[in-house]
MMTF fields as JSON, N, C-alpha, C and O atoms, coordinates in Angstrom:
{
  "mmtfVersion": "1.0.0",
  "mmtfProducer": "UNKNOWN",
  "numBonds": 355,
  "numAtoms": 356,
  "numGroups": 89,
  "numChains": 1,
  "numModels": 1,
  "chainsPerModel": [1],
  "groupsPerChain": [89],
  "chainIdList": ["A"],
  "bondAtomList": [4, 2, 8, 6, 12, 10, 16, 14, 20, 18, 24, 22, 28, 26, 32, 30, 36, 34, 40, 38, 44, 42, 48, 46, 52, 50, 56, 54, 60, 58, 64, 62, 68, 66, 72, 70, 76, 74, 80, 78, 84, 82, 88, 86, 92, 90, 96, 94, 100, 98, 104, 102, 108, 106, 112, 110, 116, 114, 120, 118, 124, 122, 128, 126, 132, 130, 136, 134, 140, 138, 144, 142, 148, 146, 152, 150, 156, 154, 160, 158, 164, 162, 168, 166, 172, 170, 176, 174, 180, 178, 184, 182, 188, 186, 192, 190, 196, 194, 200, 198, 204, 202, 208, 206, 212, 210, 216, 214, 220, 218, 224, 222, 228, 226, 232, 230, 236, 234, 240, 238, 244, 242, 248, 246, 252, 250, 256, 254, 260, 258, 264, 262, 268, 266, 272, 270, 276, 274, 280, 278, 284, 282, 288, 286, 292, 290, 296, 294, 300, 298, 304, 302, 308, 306, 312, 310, 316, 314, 320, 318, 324, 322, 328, 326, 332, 330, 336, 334, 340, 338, 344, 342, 348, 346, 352, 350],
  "bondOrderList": [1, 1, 1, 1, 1, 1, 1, 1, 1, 1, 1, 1, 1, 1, 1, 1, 1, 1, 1, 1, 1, 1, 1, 1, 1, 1, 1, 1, 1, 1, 1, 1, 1, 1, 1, 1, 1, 1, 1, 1, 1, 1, 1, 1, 1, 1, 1, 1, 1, 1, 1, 1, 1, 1, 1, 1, 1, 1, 1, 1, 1, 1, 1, 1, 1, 1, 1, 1, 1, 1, 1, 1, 1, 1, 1, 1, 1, 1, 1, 1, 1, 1, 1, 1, 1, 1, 1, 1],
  "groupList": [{"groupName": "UNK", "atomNameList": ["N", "CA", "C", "O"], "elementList": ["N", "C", "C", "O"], "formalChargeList": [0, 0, 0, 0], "bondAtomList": [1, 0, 2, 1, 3, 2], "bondOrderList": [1, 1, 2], "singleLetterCode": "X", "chemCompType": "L-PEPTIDE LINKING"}],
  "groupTypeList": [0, 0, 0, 0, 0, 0, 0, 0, 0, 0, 0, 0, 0, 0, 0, 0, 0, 0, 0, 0, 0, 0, 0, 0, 0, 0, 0, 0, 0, 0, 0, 0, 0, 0, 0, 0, 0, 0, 0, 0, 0, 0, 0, 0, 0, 0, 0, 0, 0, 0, 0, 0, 0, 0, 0, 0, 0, 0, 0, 0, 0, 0, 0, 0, 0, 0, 0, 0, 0, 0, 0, 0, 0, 0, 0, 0, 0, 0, 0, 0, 0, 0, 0, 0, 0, 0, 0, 0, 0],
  "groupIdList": [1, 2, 3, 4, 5, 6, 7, 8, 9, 10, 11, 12, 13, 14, 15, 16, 17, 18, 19, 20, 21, 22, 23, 24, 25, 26, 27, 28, 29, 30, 31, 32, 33, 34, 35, 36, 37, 38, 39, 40, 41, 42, 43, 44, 45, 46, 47, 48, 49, 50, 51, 52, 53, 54, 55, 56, 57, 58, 59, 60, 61, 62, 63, 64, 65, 66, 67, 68, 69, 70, 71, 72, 73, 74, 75, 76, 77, 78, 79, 80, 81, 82, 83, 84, 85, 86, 87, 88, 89],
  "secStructList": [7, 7, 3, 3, 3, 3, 3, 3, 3, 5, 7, 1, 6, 6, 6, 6, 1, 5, 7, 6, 6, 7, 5, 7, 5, 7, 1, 1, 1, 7, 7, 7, 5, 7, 7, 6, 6, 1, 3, 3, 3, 3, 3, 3, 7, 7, 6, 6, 7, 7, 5, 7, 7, 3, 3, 3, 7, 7, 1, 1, 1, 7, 7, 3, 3, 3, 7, 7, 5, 1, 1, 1, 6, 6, 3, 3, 3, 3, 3, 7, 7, 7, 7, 6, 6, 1, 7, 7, 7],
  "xCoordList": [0.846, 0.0, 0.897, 1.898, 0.656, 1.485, 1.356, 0.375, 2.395, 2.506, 2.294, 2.425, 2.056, 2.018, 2.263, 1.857, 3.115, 3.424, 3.526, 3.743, 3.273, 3.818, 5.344, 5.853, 5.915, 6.878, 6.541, 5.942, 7.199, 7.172, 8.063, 8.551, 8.608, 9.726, 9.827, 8.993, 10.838, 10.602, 12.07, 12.773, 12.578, 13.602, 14.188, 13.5, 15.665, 16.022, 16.317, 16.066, 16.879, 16.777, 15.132, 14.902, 14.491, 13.218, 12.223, 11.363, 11.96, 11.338, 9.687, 9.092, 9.549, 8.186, 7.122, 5.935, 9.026, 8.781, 8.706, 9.814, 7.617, 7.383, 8.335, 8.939, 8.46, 9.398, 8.822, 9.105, 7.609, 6.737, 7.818, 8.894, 7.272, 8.25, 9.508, 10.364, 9.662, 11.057, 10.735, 9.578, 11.786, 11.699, 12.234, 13.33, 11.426, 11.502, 12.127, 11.617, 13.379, 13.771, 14.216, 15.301, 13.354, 14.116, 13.322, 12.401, 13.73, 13.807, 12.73, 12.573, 11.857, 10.67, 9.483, 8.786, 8.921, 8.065, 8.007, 7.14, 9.003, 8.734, 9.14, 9.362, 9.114, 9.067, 7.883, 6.951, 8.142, 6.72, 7.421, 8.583, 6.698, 6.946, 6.438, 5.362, 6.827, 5.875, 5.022, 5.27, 3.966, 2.951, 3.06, 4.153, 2.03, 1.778, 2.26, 2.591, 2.292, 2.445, 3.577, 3.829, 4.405, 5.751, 5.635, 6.498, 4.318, 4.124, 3.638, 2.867, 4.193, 4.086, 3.663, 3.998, 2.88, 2.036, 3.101, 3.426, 3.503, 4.271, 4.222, 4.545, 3.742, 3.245, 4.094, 4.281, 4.612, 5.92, 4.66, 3.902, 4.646, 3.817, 4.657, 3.997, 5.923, 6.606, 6.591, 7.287, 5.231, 5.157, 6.387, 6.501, 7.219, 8.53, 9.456, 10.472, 9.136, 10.44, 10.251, 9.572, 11.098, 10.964, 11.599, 11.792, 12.101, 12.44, 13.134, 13.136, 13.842, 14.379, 15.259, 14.8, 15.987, 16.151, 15.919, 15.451, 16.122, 15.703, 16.256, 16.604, 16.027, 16.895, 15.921, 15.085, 16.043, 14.971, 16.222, 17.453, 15.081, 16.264, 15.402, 14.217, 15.752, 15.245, 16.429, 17.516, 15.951, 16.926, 17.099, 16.264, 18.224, 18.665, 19.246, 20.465, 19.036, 19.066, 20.006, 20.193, 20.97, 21.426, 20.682, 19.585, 21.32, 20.129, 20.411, 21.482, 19.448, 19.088, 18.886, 18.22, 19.84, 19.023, 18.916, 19.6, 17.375, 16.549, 16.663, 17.282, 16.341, 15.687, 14.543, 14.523, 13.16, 12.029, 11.618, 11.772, 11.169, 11.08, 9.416, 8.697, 9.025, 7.695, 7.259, 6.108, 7.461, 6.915, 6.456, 5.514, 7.117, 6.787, 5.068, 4.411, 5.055, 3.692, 2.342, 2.103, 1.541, 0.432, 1.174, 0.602, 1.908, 2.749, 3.062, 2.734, 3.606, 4.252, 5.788, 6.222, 6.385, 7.798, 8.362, 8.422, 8.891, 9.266, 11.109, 12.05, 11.113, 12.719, 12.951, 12.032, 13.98, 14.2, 15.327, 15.737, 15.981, 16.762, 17.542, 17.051, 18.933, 19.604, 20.125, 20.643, 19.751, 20.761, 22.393, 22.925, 22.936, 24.617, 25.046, 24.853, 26.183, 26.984, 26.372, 27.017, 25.101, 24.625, 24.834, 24.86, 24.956, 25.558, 24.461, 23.27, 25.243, 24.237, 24.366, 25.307, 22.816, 22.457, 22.203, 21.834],
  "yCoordList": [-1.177, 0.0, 1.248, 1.221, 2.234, 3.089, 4.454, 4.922, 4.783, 5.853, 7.403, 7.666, 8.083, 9.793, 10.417, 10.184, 11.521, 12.505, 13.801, 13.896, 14.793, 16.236, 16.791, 16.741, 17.442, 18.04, 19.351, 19.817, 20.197, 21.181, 22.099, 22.23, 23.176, 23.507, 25.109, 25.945, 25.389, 27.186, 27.3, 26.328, 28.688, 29.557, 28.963, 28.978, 28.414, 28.132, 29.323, 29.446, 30.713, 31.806, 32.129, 32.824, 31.644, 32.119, 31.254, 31.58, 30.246, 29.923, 29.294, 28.254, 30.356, 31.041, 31.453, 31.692, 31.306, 32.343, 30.902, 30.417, 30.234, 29.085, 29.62, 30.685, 28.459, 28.661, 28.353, 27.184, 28.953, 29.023, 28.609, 29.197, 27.074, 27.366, 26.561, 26.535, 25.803, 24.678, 23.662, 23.278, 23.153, 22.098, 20.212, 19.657, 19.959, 18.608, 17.598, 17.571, 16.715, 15.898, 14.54, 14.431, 13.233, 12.182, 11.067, 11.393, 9.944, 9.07, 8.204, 7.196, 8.329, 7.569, 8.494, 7.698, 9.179, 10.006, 11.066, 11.927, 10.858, 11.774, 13.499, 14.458, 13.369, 15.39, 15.573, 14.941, 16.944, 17.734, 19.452, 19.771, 20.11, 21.75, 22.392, 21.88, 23.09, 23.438, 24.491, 24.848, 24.741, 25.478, 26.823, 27.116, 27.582, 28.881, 29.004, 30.104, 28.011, 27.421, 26.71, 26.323, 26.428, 26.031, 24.074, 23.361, 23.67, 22.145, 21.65, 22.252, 20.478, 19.133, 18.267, 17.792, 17.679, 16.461, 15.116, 15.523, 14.194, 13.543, 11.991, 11.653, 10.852, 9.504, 8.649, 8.321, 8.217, 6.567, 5.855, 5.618, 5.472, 3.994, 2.909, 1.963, 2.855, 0.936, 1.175, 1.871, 0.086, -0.17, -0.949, -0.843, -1.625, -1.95, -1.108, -1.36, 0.092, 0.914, 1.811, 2.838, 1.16, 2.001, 3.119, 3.519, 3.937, 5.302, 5.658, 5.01, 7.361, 7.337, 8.734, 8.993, 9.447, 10.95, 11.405, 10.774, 12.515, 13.576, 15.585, 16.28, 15.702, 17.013, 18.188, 18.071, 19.211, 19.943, 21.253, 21.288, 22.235, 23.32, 24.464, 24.18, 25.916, 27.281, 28.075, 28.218, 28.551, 29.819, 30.892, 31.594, 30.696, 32.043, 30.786, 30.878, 29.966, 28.776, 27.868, 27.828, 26.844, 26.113, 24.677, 24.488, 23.727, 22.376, 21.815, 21.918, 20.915, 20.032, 18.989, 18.815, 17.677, 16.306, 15.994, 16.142, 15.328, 14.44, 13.191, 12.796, 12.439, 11.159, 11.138, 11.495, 10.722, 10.355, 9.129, 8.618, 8.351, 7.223, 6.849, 7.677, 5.519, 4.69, 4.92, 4.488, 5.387, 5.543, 6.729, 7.144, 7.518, 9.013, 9.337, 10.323, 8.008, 8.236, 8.867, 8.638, 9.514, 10.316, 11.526, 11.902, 11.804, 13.295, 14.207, 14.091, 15.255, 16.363, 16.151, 15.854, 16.439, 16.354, 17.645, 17.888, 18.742, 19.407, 19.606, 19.028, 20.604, 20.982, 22.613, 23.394, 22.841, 24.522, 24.425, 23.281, 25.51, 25.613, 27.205, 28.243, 26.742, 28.125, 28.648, 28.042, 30.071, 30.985, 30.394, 29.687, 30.667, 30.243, 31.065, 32.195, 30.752, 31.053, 31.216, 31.816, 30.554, 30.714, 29.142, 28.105, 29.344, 28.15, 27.284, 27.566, 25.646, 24.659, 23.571, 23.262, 23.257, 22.342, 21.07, 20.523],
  "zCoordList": [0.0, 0.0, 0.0, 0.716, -0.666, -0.526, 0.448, 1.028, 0.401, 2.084, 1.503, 0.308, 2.202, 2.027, 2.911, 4.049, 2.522, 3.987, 3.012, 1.804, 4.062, 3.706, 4.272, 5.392, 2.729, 3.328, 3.1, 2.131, 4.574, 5.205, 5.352, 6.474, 4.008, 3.963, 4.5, 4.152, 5.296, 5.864, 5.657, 5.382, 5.816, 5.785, 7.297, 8.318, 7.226, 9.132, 9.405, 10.603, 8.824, 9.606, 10.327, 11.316, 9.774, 10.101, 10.115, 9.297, 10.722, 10.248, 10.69, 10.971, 10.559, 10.537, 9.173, 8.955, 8.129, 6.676, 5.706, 5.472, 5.169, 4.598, 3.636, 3.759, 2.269, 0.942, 0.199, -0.063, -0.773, -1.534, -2.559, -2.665, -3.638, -5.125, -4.935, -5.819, -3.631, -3.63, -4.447, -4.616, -5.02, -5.881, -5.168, -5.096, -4.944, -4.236, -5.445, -6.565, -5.048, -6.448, -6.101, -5.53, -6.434, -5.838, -6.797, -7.546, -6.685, -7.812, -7.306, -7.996, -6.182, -6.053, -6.0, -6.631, -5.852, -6.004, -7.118, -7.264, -7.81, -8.946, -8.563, -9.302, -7.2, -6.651, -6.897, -7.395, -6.287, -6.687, -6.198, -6.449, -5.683, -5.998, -4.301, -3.989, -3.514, -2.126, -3.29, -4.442, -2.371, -2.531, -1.666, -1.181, -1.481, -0.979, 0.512, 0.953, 1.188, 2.599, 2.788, 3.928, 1.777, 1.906, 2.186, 2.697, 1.66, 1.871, 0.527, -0.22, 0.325, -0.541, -0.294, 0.791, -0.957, -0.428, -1.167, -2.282, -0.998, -1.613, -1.24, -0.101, -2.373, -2.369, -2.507, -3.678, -1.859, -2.481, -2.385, -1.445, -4.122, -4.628, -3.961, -3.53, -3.796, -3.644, -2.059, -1.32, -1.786, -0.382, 0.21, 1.431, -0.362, 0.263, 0.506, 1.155, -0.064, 0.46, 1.535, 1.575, 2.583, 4.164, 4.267, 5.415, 3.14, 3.53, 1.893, 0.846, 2.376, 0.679, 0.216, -0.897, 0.442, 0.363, -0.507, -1.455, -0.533, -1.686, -1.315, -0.361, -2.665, -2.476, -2.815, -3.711, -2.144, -1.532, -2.366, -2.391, -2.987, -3.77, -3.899, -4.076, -3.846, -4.15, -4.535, -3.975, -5.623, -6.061, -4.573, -4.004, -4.35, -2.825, -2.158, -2.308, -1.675, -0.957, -1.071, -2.287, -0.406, -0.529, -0.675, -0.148, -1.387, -1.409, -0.699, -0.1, -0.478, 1.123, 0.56, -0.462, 1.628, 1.272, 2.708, 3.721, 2.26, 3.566, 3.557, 2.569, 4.211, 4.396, 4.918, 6.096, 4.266, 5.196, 5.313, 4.204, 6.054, 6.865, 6.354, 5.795, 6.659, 6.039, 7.494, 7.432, 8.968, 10.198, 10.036, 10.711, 9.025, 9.407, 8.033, 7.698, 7.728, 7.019, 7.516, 8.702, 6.93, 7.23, 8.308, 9.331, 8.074, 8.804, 8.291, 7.111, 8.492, 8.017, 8.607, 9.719, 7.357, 7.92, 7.599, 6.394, 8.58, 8.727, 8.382, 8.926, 7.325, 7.13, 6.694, 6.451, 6.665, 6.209, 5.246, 5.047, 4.533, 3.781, 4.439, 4.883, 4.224, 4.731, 3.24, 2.302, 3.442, 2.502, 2.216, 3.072, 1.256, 1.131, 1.619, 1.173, 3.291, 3.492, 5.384, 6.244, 5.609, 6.876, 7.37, 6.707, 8.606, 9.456, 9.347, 9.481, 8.96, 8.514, 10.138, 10.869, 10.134, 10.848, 10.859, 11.899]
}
């Protein structure tokens, strides 16, 4: 059966300040784009696969890779992106 979660992308200086327009990129879900609210709704069809990264990108921004997990299904998974040249976490 396949899993769904939201990703939840904000500014880590701020983040409060969603990132309308990130480009989500990974080889099981196809990606997708955040929206107005800085969230993606995003489906892994292969119910065998228990997790998977992916790279999270905005023009201003440095790119991000995640890992999300088959536990963290029906959730929001929360991440930010720092400007280049701000201290990474």
């Amino acid at each position: 059966m396949p899993w769904t979660f939201t990703l939840h992308v904000t500014d880590c200086a701020d983040e409060h300040k969603a990132i309308q327009g990130a480009v989500i990129t990974d080889l099981v879900t196809g990606g997708g784009t955040t929206n107005d609210y800085g969230d993606c709704v995003l489906t892994v069809l292969d119910d065998t696969a228990d997790g998977w990264g992916m790279d999270i990108f905005h023009d201003g921004y440095e790119t991000r890779n995640i890992a999300v997990y088959k536990n963290q299904a029906d959730t929001t998974v929360n991440t930010c992106l720092h400007a280049p040249g701000a201290a990474s976490t």
